[in-house]
C-alpha beads as a LAMMPS data file, in Angstrom:
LAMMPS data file: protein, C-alpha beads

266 atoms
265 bonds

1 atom types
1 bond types

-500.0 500.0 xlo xhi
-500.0 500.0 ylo yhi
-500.0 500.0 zlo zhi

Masses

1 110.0

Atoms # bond

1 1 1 13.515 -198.049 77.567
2 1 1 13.299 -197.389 74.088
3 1 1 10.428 -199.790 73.419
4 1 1 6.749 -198.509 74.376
5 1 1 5.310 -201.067 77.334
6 1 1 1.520 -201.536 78.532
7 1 1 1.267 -202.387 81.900
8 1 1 -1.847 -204.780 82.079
9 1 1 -4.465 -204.291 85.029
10 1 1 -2.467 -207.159 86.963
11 1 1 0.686 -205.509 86.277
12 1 1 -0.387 -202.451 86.924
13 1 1 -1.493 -204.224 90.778
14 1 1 1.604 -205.766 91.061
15 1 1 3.658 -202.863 90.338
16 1 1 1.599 -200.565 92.815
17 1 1 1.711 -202.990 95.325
18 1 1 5.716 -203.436 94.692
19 1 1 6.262 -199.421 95.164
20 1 1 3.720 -199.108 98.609
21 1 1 5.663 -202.405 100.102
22 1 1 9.307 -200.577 99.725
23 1 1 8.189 -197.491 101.320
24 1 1 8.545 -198.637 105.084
25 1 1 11.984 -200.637 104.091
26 1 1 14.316 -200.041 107.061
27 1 1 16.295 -203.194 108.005
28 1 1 17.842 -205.693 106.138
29 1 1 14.984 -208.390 107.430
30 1 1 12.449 -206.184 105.572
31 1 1 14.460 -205.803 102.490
32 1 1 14.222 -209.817 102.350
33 1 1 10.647 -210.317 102.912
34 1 1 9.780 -207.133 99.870
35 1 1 12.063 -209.382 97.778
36 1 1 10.636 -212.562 98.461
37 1 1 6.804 -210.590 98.442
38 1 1 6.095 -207.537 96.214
39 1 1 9.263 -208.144 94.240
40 1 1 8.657 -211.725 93.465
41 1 1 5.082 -210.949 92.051
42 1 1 6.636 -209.039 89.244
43 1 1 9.619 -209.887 88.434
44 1 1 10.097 -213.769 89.690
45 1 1 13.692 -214.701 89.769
46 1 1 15.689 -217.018 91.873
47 1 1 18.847 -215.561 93.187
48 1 1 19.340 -211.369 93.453
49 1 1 22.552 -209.828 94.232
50 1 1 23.227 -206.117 95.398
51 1 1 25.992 -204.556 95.265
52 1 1 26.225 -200.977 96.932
53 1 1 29.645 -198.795 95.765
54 1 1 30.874 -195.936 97.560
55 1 1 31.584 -192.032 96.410
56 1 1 34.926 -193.246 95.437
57 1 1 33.580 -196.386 93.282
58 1 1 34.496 -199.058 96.102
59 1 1 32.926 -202.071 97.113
60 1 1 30.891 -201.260 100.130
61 1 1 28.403 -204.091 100.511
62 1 1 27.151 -206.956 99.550
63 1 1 23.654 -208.811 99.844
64 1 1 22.893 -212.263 98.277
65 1 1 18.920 -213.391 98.588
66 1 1 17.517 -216.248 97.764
67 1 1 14.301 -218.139 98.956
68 1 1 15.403 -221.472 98.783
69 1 1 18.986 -223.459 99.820
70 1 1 21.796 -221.587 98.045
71 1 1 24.922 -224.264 97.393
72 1 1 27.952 -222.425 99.067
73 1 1 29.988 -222.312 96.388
74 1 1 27.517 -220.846 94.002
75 1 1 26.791 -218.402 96.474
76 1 1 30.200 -217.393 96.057
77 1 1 30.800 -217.801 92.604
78 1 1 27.589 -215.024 92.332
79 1 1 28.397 -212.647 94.952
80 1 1 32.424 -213.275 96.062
81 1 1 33.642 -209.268 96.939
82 1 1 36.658 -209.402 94.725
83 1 1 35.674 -211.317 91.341
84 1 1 31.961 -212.360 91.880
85 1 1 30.193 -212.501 88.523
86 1 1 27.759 -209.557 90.377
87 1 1 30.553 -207.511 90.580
88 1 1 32.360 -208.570 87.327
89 1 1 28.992 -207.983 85.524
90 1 1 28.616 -204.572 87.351
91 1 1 32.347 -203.399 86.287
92 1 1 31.119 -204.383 82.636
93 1 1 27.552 -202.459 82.209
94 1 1 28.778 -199.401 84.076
95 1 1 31.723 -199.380 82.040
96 1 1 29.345 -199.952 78.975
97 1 1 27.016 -197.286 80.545
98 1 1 24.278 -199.528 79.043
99 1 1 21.518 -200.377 81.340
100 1 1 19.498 -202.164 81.817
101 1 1 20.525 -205.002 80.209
102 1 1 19.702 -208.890 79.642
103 1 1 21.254 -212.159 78.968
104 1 1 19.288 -215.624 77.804
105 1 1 22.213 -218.570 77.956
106 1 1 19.075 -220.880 77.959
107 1 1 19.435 -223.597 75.036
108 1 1 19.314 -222.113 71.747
109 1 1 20.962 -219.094 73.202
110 1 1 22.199 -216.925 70.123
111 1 1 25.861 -215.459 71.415
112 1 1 25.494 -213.067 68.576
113 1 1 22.507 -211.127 69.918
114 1 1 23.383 -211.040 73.478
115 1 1 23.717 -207.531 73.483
116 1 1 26.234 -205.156 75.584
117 1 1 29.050 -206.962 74.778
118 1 1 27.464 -209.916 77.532
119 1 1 27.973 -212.921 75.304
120 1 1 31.290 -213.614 77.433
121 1 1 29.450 -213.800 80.422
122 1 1 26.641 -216.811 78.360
123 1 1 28.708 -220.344 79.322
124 1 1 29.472 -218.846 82.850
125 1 1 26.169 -218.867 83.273
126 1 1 24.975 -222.094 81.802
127 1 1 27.861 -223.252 83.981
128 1 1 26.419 -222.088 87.129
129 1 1 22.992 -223.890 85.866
130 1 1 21.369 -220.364 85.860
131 1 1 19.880 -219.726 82.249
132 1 1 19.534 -215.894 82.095
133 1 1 19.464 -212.426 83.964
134 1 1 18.439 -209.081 84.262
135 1 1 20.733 -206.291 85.979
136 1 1 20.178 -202.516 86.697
137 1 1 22.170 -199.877 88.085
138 1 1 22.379 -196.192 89.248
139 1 1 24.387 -193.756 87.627
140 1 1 27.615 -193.029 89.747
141 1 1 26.194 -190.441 92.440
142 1 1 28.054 -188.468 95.368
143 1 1 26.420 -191.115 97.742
144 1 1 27.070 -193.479 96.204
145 1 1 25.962 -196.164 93.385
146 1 1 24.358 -199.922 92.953
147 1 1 23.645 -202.440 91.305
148 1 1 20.876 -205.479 91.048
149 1 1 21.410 -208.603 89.310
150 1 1 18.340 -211.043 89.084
151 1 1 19.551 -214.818 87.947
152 1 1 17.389 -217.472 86.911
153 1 1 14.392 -215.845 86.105
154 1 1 11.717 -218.579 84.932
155 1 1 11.451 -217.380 81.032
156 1 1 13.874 -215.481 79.061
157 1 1 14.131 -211.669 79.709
158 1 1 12.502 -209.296 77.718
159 1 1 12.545 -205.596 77.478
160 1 1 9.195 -205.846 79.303
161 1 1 10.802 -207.293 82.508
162 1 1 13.661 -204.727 82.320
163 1 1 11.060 -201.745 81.925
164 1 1 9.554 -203.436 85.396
165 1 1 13.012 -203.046 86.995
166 1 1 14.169 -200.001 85.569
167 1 1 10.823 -198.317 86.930
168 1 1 11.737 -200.130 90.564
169 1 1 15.311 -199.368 90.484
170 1 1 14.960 -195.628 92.986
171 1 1 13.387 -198.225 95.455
172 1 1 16.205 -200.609 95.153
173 1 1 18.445 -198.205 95.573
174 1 1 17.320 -196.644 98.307
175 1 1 16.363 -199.649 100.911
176 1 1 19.729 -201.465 100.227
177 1 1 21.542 -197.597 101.061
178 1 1 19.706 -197.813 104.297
179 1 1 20.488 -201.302 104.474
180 1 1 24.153 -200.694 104.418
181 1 1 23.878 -197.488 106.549
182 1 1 22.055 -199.194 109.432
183 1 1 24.716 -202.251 109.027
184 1 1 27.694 -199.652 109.452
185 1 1 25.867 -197.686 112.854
186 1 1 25.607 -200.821 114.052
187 1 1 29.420 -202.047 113.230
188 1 1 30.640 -198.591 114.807
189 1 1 29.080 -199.311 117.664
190 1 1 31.135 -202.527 118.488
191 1 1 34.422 -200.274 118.588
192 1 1 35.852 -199.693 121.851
193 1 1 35.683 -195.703 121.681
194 1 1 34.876 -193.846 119.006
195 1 1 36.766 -192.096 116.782
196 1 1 38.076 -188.133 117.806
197 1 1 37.753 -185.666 115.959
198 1 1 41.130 -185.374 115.605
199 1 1 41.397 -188.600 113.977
200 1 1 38.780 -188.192 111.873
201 1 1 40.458 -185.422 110.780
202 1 1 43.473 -187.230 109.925
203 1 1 41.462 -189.672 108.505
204 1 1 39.740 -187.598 106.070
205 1 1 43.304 -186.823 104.839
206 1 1 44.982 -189.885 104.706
207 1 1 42.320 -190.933 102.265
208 1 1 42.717 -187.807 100.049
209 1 1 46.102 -189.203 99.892
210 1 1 48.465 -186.544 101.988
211 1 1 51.818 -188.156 103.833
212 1 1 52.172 -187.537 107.501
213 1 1 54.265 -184.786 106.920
214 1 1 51.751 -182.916 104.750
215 1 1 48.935 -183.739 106.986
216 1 1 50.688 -182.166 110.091
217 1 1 51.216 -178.993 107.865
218 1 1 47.616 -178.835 106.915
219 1 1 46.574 -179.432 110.701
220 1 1 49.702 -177.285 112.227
221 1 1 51.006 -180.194 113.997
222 1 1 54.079 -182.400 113.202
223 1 1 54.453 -185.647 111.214
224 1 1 55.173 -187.559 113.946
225 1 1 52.122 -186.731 116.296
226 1 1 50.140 -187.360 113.243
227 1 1 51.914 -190.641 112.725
228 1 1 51.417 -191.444 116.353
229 1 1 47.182 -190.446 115.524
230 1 1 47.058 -193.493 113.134
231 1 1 48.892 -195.954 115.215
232 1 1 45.853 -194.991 117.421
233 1 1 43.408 -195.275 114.614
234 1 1 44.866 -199.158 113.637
235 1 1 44.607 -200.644 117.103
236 1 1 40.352 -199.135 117.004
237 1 1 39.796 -200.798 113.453
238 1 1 41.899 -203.520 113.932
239 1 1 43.877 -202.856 110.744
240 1 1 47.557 -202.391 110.172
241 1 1 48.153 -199.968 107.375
242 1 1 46.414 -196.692 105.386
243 1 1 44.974 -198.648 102.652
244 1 1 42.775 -200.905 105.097
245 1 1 42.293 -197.868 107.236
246 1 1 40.564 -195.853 104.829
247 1 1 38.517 -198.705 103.785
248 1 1 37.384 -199.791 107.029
249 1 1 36.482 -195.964 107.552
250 1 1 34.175 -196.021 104.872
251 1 1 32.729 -199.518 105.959
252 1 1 31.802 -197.765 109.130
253 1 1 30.330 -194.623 107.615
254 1 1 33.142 -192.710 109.002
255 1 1 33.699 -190.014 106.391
256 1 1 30.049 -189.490 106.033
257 1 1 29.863 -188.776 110.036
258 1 1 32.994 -186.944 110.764
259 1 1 33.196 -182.662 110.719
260 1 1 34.887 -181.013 108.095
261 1 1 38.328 -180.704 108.850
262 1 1 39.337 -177.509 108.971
263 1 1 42.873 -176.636 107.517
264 1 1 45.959 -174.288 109.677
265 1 1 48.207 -172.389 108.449
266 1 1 51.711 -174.402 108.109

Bonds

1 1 1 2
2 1 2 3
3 1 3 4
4 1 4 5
5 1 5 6
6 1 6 7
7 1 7 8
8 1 8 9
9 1 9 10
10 1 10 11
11 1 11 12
12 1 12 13
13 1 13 14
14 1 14 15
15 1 15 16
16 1 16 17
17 1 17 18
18 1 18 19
19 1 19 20
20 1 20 21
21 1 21 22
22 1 22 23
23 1 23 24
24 1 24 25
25 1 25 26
26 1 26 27
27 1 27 28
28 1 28 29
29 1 29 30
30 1 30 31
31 1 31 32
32 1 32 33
33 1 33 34
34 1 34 35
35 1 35 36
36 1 36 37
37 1 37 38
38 1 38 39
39 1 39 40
40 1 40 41
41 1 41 42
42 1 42 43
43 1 43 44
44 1 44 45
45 1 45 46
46 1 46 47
47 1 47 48
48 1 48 49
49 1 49 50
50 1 50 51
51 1 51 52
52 1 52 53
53 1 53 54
54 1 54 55
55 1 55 56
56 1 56 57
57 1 57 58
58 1 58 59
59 1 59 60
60 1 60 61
61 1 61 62
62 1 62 63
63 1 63 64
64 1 64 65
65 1 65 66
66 1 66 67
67 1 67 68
68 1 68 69
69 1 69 70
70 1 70 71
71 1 71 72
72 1 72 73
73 1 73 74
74 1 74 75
75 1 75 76
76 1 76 77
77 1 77 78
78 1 78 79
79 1 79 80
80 1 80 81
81 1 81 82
82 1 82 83
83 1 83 84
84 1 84 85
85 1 85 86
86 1 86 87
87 1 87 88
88 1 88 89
89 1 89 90
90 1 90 91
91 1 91 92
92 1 92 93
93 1 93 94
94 1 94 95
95 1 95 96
96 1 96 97
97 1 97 98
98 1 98 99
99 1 99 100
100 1 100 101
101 1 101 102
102 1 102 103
103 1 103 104
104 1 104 105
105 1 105 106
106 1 106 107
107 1 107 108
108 1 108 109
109 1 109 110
110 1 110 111
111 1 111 112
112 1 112 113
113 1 113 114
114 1 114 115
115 1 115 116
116 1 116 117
117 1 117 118
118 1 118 119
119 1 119 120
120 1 120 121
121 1 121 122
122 1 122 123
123 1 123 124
124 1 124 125
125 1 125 126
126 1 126 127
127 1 127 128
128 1 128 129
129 1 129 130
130 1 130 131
131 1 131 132
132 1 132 133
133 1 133 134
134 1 134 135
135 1 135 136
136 1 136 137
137 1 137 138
138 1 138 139
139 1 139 140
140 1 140 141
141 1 141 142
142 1 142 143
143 1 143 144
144 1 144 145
145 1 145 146
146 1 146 147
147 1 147 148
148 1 148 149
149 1 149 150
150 1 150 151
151 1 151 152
152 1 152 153
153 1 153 154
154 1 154 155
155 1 155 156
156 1 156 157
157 1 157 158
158 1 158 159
159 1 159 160
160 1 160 161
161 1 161 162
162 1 162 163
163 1 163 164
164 1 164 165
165 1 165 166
166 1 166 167
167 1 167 168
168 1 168 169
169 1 169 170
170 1 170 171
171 1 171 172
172 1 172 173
173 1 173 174
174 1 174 175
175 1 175 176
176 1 176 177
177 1 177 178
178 1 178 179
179 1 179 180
180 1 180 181
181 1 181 182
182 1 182 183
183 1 183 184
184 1 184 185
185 1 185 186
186 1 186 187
187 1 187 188
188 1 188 189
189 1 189 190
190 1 190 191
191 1 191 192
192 1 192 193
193 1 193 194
194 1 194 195
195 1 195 196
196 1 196 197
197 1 197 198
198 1 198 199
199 1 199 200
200 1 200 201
201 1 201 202
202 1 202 203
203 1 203 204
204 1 204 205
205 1 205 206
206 1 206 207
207 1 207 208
208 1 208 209
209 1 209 210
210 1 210 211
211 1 211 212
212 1 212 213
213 1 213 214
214 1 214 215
215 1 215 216
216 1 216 217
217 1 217 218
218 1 218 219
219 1 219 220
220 1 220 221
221 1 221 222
222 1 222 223
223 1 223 224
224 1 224 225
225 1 225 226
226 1 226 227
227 1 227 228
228 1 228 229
229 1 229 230
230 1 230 231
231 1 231 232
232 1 232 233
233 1 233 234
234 1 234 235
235 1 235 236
236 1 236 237
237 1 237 238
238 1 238 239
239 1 239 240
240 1 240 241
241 1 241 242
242 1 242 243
243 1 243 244
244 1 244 245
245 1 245 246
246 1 246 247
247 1 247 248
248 1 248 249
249 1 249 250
250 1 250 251
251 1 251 252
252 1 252 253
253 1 253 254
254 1 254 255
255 1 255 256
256 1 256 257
257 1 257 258
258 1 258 259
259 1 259 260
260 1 260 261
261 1 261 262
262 1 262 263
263 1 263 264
264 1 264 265
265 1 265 266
């Protein structure tokens, strides 16, 4: 932040108290109750959404939290995987590369000082009936990136609230990647087998983008055993082409997991 901020004694409490409460983070249960707790205390806010992107810059997961009854269609409208205003306002800021960052569409709203190019985003939000918010993101990393997107916080945002999130933002980050990892252990083991190595291998490849016939070079085997591999690999995900293949693999943490394929010579 480029402006100097004092945390007061109570701050200074609230903040400690945030960082000790995110250290034993492990489930998505405990996530909840640190947002609805510690988080609350210093940064009060009515709806958060996370968004957690992969090493390639997918989607991987969402989470929507909210203390109170969340209408079903503004849930959507916030958190939706393929044009959510979470994700829409993620694609803008990391894009910008200018973050944090703040919006007030409260009444009296100035478009004109909205800041990183946001004042598109202002009469979505009035629309929604949420007046402002307050978003924060890592920097694309080989693990991985997210984001955080407080709406409706009680008074318009100030660089004070996004020095508060900017210095939580490495605890963020890390409970909603364990979040997500325990979520995809636990979605691997509802498949009826697991995965080979062999397919993983094949796998791995598909998603570097290699045809059959190149991948049975690379493995010394021919296109049509590796052809016959992926039928395999649809009927265990339960998909029906490469594209949904190679995203369901990274839903289940299946690149992360699998050995380095080792190449043969054609």
């Amino acid at each position: 932040m480029e402006q100097l901020v004092i945390l007061s004694k109570l701050e200074q409490e609230y903040l400690l108290h945030a960082i000790e409460a995110a250290l034993p983070v492990q489930d998505a249960r405990q996530f909840f109750l640190w947002t609805q707790g510690p988080l609350q205390a210093l940064l009060p806010h009515q709806v958060m959404v996370c968004l957690q992107f992969g090493a390639q810059d997918e989607l991987q997961h969402v989470e929507c939290l909210h203390s109170t009854v969340l209408d079903a269609g503004l849930r959507s409208r916030l958190s939706h995987r393929e044009d959510g205003l979470a994700l829409r306002l993620a694609r803008h800021c990391r894009q910008a590369q200018r973050l944090p960052a703040m919006l007030d569409a409260g009444p009296g709203a100035d478009p004109l000082k909205a800041g990183q190019g946001l004042a598109p985003f202002q009469g979505e939000l009035r629309e929604l009936g949420l007046e402002n918010m307050l978003m924060h993101g890592s920097e694309r990393l080989p693990g991985g990136s997210t984001f955080f997107v407080l709406f409706g916080l009680p008074h318009r945002p100030r660089p004070r609230q996004a020095y508060f999130l900017e210095l939580l933002l490495p605890y963020l980050h890390l409970s909603l990647q364990r979040i997500n990892r325990q979520q995809a252990l636990a979605r691997v083991g509802t498949l009826a087998r697991p995965v080979s190595a062999r397919e993983a291998e094949i796998l791995h490849w598909v998603r570097e983008g290699k045809s059959n016939e190149e991948i049975g070079l690379i493995l010394g085997i021919s296109g049509l055993t590796v052809k016959n591999h992926l039928q395999r690999v649809y009927r265990l995900l339960g998909v029906s082409n490469r594209a949904q293949a190679i995203a369901r693999g990274m839903a289940l943490d299946l690149f992360d997991r699998a050995p380095l394929p080792l190449a043969r010579a054609a």
